[in-house]
Structure formats: C-alpha cells, structure tokens
C-alpha positions as CSV (number, residue, x, y, z in Angstrom):
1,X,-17.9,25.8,70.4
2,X,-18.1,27.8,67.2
3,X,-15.1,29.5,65.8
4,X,-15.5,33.1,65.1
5,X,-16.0,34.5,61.5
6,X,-13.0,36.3,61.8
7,X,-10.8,33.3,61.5
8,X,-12.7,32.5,57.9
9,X,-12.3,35.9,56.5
10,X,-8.5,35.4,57.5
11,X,-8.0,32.6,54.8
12,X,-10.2,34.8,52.2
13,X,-6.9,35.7,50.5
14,X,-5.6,32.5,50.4
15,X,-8.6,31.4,48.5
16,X,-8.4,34.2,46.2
17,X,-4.7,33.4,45.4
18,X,-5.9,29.7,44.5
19,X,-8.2,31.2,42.2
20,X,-6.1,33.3,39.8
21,X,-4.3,31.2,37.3
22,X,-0.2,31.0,37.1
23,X,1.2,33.2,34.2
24,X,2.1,30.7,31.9
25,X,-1.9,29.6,31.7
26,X,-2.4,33.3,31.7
27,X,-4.1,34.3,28.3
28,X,-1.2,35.7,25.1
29,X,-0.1,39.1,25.0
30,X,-3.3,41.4,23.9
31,X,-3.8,41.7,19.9
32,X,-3.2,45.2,19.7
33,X,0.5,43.8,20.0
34,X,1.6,43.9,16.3
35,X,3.6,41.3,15.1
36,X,7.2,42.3,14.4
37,X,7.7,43.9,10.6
38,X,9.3,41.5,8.2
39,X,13.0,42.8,7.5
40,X,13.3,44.7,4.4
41,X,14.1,43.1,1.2
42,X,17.0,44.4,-0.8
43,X,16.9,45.1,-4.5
44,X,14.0,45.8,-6.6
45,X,10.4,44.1,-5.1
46,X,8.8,43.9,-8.1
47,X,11.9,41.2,-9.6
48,X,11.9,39.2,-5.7
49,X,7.8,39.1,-6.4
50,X,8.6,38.3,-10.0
51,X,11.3,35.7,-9.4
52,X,9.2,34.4,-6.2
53,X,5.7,33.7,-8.7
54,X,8.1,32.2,-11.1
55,X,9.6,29.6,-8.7
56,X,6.2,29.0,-6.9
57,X,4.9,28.1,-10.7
58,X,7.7,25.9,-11.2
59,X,7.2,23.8,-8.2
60,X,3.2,23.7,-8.6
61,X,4.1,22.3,-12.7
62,X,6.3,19.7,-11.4
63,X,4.0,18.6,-8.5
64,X,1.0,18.2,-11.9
65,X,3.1,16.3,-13.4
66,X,4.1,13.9,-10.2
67,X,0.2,13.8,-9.5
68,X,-0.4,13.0,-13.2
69,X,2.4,10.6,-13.2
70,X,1.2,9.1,-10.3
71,X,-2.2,8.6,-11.5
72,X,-1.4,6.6,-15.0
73,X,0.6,4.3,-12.7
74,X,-2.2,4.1,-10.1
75,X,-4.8,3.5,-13.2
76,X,-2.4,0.6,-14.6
77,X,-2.1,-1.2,-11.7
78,X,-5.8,-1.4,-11.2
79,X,-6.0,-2.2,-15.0
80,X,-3.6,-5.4,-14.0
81,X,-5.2,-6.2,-11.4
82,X,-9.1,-6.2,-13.2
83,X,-6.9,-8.5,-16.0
84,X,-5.5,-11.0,-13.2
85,X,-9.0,-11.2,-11.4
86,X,-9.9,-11.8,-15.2
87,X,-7.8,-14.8,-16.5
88,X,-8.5,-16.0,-12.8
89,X,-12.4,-16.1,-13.1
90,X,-11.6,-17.7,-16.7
91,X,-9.1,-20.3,-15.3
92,X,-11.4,-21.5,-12.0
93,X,-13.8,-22.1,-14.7
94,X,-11.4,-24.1,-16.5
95,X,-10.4,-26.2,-14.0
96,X,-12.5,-28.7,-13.6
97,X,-12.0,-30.0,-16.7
98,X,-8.7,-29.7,-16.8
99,X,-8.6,-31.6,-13.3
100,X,-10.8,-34.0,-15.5
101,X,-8.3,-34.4,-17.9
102,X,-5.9,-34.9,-15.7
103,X,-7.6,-37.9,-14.2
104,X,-8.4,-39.8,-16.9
105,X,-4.3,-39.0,-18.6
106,X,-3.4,-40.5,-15.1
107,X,-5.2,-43.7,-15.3
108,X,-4.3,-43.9,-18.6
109,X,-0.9,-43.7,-17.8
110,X,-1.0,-46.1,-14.7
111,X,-2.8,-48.6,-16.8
112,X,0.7,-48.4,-19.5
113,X,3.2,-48.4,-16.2
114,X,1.4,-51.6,-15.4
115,X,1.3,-53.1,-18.9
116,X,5.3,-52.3,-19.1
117,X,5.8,-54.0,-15.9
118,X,4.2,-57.1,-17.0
119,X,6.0,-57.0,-20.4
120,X,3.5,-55.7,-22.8
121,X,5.9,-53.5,-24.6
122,X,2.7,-52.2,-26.7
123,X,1.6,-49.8,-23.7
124,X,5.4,-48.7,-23.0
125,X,5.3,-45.2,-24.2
126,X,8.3,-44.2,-26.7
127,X,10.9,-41.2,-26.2
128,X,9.1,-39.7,-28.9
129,X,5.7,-39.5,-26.9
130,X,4.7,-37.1,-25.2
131,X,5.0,-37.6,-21.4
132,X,7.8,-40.0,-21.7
133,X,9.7,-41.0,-18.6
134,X,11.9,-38.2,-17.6
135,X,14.9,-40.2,-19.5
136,X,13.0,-40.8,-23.0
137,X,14.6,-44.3,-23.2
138,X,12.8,-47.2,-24.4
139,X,12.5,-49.9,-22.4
140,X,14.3,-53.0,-22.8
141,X,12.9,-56.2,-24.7
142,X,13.1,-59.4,-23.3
C-alpha cells in the first residue's frame, strides 16, 4: 500500500532545515561594515610620520647590512670549501706515489730491522737519522 503524499510534504521542512548552513559557517559580516577607525594619535602627525619613516629606515639599514654581512660570510665559506675540494683533488693525485714511497721506505726499513737483529750494526739506523726508533739510542755492540 502506498503512503499518501501528504506524509512527504510533512518532512519538507525538515529537509529544508538540513539545508541551511549553522551560523558559524554562515558567510562574514557584509563589507559595507567598516572596519573600526584607528584611535587618534596625540601630538603633531607629521613628527609620529616623521619619527615612524625614520625608525622604519633604521631597521631596513641594519637588516642591509645583516644581509650583506651574511653574504661575505656565505661567499667565504664556499671559497673554503672550492680550496679544500682543491688541495683534495691535488693530494688524491698525490697519493699514489706517496703510498709508493712509503712502500719501498718500509721495505727498506724491514730489511735494516733484520740486519740489526742479526748483528750487522751497518743497517742499524743512528739517533741522528731520520726515522730512528722512537728512543734515538744506538743499539748495543757485541
């Protein structure tokens, strides 16, 4: 059985009421509103505007010169850093002939620590050699 219309127009206004937003999502107060007038300012205007363009020029010198100072010590560091990456390139270059030199000093110096320990006092370096022993002393003669 088929209920009347007369029960669906009966919920028509609840529908409606769904339909209208709350008033807090309700759009702001019309624009012909004007905002509130700022509060008079005592004294003369023209010194307040006067001191007010002095200050603001103040504060926008000493932000240049924070910018500025900021800048050189930005442009240093990058200058360091170019410099490091530098002497970096230079020494990986370097290194394997240093790493060469190193080698051959060590087998040199092997080849005395085993002349020493046999008694061949001719390959024992001397405290005034470079790369002595960490002592410098000679070693003894028997």
């Amino acid at each position: 059985m088929r209920r009347p219309v007369r029960s669906a127009l009966a919920l028509a206004p609840f529908f409606a009421a769904l339909m209208v937003p709350p008033a807090s999502a309700q759009a702001p107060a019309s624009p012909a509103t004007p905002a509130p007038a700022p509060a008079p300012t005592k004294g003369d205007p023209v010194a307040a505007r006067v001191r007010l363009n002095t200050e603001q020029g103040e504060f926008a010198r000493r932000q240049l010169a924070e910018t500025a100072a900021s800048q050189k010590a930005h442009d240093d560091a990058q200058a360091r850093i170019a410099q490091d990456q530098s002497m970096y390139g230079a020494l990986r270059q370097e290194y394997p002939e240093l790493e060469q030199r190193y080698a051959a000093a060590k087998v040199d110096w092997q080849k005395a620590v085993e002349a020493c320990a046999q008694r061949d006092l001719t390959h024992c370096p001397t405290a005034n050699q470079a790369g002595a022993g960490a002592s410098g002393a000679k070693p003894k003669k028997n």
